[in-house]
C-alpha positions in Angstrom: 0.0 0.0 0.0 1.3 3.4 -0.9 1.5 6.2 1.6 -0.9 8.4 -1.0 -3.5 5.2 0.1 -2.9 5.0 3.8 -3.2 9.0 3.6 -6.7 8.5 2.4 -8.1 5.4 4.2 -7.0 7.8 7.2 -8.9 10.8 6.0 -11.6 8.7 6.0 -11.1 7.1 9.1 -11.1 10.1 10.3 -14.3 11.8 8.5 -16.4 9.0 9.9 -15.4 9.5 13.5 -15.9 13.1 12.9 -19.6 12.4 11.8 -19.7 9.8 13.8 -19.3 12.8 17.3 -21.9 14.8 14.6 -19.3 17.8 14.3 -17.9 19.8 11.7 -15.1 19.7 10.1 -14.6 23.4 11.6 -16.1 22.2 14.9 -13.5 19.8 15.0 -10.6 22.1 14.0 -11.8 24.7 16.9 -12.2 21.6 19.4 -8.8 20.7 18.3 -7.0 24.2 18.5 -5.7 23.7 14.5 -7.0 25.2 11.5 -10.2 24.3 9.2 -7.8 23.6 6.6 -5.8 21.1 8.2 -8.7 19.2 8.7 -9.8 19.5 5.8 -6.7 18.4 3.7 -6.2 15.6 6.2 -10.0 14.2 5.5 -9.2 14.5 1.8 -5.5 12.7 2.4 -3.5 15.2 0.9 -1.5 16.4 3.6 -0.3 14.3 6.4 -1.2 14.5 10.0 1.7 15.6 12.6 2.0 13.5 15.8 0.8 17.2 18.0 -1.9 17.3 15.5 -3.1 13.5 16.1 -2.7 13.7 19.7 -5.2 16.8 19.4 -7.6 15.0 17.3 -7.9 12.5 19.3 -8.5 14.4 22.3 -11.2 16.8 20.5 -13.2 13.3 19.4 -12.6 12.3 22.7 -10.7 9.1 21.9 -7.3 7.7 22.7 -4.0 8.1 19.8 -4.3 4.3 19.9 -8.0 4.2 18.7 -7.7 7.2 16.4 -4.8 5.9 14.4 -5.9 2.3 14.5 -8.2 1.3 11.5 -8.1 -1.1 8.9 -5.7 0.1 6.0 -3.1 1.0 8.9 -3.0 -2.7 9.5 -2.7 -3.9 5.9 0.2 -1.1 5.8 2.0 -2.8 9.3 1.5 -5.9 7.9 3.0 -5.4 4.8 5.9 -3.3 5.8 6.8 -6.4 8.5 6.7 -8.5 5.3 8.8 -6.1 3.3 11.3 -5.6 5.9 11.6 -9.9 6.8 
């Protein structure tokens, strides 16, 4: 899995938890204490998420690093990174 793929199956990990609390993507950003914009690009997987910018995420949905950054893709792209590297 590229990193352009992991970027989005993030972004949408990330929109449905957003929908999920029913708040905004600007909502979010206030709750957050980062810009609309960096939510935004991050929901659309263009722009990477810093590890600050995760932990405040997580904290404005209410959740913990671990839950936030643990979905699906991000175990195909463990997975496959172990069998790259063995």
């Amino acid at each position: 899995m590229k990193n352009s793929a992991l970027l989005h199956a993030f972004g949408e990990h990330l929109r449905a938890l957003r929908k999920l609390r029913g708040l905004s993507q600007q909502a979010l950003a206030d709750e957050a204490d980062i810009s609309w914009p960096t939510v935004q690009r991050v929901e659309a997987g263009s722009q990477s998420a810093t590890l600050e910018v995760l932990a405040a995420l997580a904290q404005a949905l209410g959740i913990s690093l671990k839950e936030l950054v643990d979905f699906p893709a991000a175990e195909a792209q463990n997975i496959q990174g172990r069998v790259d590297l063995g």
